[in-house]
C-alpha positions in Angstrom: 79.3 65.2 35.5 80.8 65.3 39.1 82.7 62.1 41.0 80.4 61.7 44.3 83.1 59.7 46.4 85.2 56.1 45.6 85.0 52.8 47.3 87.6 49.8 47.4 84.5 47.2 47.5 83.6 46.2 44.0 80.3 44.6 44.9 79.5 47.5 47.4 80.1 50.0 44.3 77.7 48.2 42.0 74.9 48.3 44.9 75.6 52.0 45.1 75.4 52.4 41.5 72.0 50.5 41.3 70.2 52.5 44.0 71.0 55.3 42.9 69.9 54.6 39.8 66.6 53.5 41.3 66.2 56.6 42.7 66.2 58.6 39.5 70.1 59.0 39.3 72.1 58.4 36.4 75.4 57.4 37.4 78.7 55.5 36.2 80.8 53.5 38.1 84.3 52.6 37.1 86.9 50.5 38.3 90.4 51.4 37.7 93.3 48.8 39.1 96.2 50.2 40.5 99.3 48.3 40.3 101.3 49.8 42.5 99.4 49.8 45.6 97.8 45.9 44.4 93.6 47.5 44.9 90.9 48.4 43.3 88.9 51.5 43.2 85.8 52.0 42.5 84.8 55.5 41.9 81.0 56.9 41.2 80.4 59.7 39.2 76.4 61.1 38.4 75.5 62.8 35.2 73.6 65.5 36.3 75.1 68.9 38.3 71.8 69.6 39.8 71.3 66.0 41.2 75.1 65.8 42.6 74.3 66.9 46.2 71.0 64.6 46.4 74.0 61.7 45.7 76.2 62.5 48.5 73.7 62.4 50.9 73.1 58.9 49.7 76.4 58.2 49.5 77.1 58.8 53.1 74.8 57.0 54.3 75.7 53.9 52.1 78.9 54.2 53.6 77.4 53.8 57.2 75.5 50.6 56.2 76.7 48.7 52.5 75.3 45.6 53.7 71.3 47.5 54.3 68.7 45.1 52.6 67.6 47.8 49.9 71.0 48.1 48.6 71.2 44.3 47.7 67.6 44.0 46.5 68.4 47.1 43.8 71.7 45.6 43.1 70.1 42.4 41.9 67.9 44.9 38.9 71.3 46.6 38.0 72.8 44.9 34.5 74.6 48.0 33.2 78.7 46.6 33.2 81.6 48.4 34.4 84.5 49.8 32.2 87.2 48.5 33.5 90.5 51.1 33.7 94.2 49.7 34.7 96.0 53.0 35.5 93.8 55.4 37.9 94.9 57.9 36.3 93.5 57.4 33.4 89.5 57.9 32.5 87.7 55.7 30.4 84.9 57.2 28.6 83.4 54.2 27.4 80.5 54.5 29.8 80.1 57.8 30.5 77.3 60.3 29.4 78.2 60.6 25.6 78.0 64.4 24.5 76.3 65.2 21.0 78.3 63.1 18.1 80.1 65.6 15.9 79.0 65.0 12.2 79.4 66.6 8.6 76.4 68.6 9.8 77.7 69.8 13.4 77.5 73.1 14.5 81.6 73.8 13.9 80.6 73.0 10.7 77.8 75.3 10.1 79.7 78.2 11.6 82.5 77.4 9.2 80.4 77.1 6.5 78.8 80.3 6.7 81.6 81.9 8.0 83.3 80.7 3.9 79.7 81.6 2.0 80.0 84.9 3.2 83.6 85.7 2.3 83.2 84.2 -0.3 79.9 86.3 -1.6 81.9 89.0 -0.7 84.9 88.2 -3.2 82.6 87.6 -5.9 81.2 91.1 -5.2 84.3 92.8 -5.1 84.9 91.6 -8.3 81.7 92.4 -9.8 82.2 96.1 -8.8 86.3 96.1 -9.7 85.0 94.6 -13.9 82.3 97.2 -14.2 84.7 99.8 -13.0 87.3 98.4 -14.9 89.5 98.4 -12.1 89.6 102.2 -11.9 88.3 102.1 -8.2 88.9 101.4 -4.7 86.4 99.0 -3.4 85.8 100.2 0.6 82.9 98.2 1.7 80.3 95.7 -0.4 76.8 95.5 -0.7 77.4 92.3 2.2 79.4 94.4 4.4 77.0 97.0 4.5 74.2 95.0 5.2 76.3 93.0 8.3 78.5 95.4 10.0 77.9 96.8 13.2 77.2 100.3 12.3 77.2 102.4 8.6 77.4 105.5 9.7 75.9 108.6 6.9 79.7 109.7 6.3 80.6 106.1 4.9 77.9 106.0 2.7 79.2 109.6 1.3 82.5 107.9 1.0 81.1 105.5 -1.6 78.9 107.9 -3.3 81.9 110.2 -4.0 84.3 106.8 -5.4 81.5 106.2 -7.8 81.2 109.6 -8.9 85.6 110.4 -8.9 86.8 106.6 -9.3 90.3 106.3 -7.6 92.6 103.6 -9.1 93.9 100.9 -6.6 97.4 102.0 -6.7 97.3 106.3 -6.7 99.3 107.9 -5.1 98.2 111.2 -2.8 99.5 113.4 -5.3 97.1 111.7 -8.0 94.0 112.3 -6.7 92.4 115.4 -7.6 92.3 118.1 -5.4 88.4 118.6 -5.2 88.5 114.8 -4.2 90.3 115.6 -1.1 88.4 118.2 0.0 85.3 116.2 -0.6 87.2 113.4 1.3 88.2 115.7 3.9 84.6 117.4 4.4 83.5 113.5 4.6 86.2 113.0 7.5 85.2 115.7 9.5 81.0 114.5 9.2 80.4 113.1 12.9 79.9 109.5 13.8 80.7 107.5 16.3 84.2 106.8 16.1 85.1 104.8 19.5 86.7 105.8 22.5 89.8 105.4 21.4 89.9 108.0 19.2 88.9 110.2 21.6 91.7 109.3 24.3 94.3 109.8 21.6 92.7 113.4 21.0 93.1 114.3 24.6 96.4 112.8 25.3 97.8 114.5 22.3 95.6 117.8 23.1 94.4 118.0 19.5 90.9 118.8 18.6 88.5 115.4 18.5 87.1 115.2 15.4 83.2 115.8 15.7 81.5 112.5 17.0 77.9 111.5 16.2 74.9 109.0 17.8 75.9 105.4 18.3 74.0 102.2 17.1 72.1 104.4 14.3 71.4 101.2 12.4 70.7 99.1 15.3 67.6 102.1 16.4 66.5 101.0 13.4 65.6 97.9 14.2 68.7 95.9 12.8 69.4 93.5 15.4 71.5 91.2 13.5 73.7 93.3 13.6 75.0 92.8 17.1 76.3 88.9 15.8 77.2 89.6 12.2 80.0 91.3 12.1 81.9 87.6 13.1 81.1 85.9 9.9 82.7 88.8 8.1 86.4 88.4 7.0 89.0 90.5 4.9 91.2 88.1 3.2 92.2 84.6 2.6 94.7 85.0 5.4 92.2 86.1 7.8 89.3 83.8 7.5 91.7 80.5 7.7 93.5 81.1 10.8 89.5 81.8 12.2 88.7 78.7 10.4 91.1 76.5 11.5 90.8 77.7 15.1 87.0 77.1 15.0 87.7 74.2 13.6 90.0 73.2 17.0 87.7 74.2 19.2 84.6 74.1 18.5 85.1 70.3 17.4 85.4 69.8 21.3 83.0 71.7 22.5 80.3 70.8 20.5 81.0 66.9 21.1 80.2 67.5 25.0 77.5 71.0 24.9 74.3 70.1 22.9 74.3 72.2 19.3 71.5 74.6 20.8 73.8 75.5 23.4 77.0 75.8 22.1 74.9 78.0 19.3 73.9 80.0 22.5 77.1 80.7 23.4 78.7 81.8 20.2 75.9 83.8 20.0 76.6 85.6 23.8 80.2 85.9 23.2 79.8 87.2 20.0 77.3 90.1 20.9 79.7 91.1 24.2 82.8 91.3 22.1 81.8 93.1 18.8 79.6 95.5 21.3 83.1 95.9 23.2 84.9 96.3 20.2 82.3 99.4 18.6 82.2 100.7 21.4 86.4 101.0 21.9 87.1 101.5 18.1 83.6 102.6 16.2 81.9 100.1 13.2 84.7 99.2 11.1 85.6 95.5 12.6 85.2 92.0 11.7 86.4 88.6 12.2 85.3 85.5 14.2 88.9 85.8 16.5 86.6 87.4 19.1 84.6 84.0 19.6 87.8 82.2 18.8 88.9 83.4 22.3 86.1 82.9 23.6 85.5 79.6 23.0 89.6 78.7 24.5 88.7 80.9 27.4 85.3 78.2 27.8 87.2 75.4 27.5 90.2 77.3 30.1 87.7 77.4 32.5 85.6 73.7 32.2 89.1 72.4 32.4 89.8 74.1 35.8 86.7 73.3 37.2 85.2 70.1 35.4 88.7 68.2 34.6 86.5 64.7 34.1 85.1 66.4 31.0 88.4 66.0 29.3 88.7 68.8 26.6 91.9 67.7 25.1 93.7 71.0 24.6 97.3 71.4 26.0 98.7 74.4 28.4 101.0 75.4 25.3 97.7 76.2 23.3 96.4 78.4 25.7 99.8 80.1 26.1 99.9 80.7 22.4 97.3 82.7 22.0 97.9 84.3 25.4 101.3 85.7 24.2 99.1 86.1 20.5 97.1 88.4 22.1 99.5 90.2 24.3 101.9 90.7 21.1 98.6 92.5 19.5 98.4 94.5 22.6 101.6 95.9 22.7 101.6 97.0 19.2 98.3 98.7 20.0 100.3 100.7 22.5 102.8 101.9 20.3 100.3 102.6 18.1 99.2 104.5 20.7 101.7 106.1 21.5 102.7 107.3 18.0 99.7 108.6 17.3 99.3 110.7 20.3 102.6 112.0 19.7 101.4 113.2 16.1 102.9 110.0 13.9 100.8 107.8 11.7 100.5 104.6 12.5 97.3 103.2 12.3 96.8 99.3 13.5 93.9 98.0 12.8 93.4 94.4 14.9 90.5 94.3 17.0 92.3 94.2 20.5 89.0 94.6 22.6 86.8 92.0 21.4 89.8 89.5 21.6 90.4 90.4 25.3 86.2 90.7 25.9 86.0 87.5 23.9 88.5 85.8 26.5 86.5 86.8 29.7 83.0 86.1 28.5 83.8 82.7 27.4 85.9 82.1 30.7 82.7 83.2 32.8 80.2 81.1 30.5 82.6 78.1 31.1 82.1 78.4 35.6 78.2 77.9 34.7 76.5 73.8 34.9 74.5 75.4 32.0 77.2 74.9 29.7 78.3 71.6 31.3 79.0 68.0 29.3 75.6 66.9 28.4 73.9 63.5 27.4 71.4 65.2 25.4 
């Protein structure tokens, strides 16, 4: 939805408005008063990106000649009333193109939903396998997680083979764990896989041996698309899935109010292939989490509100600086992590930098196309 030009004739704006409309062009026309300079102004705005610069041309010429017969004769078919606004600077969406109506069944709500089935399929799992274990196990990865991470490379499947056949209690200690355990667990390490380039870059800044690495996207040769998008509905705790959640909530509560579900479904859905692919390929299979289409979707809305302001996504500068300084926080204990690590200390930090900062861009570049744009239908 683009303004096409204002005019300070009331009954000039509502033949405008009618002709255009005559001519296939949806179109509102508001009045706002302004006080302070005692005049009205009448400003136009069509619904449609792809018919704005058919309008303008129309426009001009309107300008040129109001008072042309077939302005007034489609001004007397035109019923549709103004909204009225006092302060200019203020925008009445009362008869503007209305975007999808959220409802209990919108598409934020279907993400969260079974964003919270999941995790919560996955406790109930966990605690399946911690009562027939009797709690004398680690539990590394789910039947759920298996089937939806990016990857499951052959050594992580060895990794669960050997805790079912040497259970290790939660709490052991390194010195409690058997010693042919941890050379099992060591042989295991040293299996290749693809273990991300950031591995490698710590290997060859700290001139250690890289561990051997293996072929990438073993499961996706297979022919296991889904997981490219799955990995995002998969969370680790309580803590995790409800900041997601209630940033989902946030944003896509917006978004989906002005992009039609199908849409908004197609973006989660690009995002959310760019950033976990990002993410494997930067830290290998062993991510999850929706943050990455979380910053997407603020980087979308970043972007509509720099260059489609009359959409009005109500989200406030200090909201975007939040997660701007979030991110950058996470970021800079990755490079002390870093930097540890290549210097031979442990210190592993596990927060999935990349798909946040690929998540960002991607939604910020889906946000510049009219594709995306506020919607009637």
């Amino acid at each position: 939805m683009r303004i096409i030009g204002s005019l300070n004739n009331q009954k000039h704006a509502k033949r405008l408005s009618a002709y255009l409309r005559s001519k296939g062009i949806e179109n509102t026309c508001e009045i706002a008063f302004d006080k302070a300079q005692d005049h009205i102004t009448c400003s136009v705005w069509v619904h449609e990106e792809d018919q704005v610069d058919e309008a303008y041309k129309h426009f001009q010429a309107f300008e040129k000649d109001p008072d042309n017969e077939q302005y007034k004769t489609s001004a007397e078919h035109n019923k549709k009333p103004f909204s009225a606004i006092e302060n200019p600077n203020q925008i009445k969406i009362e008869d503007k193109p209305k975007g999808p109506k959220s409802s209990l069944f919108g598409m934020t709500y279907l993400l969260m939903g079974l964003c919270v089935m999941v995790y919560f399929l996955n406790l109930m799992q966990e605690t399946s396998i911690a009562k027939k274990t009797e709690g004398r196990t680690i539990v590394l990865f789910t039947p759920i997680q298996y089937a939806l991470l990016y990857d499951v490379p052959p050594s992580l499947l060895k990794i669960n083979e050997l805790l079912q056949k040497h259970p290790i209690p939660r709490n052991a200690k390194a010195e409690d764990i058997p010693e042919v355990v941890k050379k099992e667990i060591k042989i295991i390490e040293n299996m290749p896989y693809f273990r991300g380039f950031y591995e490698a870059l710590v290997a060859k800044v700290s001139k250690k041996a890289a561990k051997p690495t293996g072929p990438m996207f073993i499961k996706l040769k297979e022919g296991q698309v889904w997981r490219l998008i799955t990995p995002v509905i998969l969370h680790k705790d309580l803590i995790h899935i409800l900041f997601n959640m209630l940033w989902l909530w946030f944003l896509g509560k917006q978004i989906e109010i002005r992009v039609p579900a199908i849409r908004m479904l197609l973006m989660v859905l690009i995002i959310g292939i760019i950033s976990n692919t990002s993410q494997y390929l930067m830290s290998g299979p062993y991510f999850l989490g929706f943050s990455g289409v979380v910053m997407g979707m603020a980087g979308f809305i970043w972007m509509r509100q720099r260059i489609a302001p009359w959409e009005g996504y109500p989200i406030q500068k200090s909201t975007f600086l939040f997660l701007a300084i979030f991110v950058l926080a996470m970021m800079g204990i990755q490079i002390v992590s870093f930097v540890m690590e290549a210097s031979g200390k442990e210190f592993m930090f596990n927060i999935a930098n990349t798909a946040h900062v690929s998540g960002g861009i991607i939604g910020a570049i889906l946000g510049r196309f009219s594709f995306f744009a506020w919607r009637s239908s």
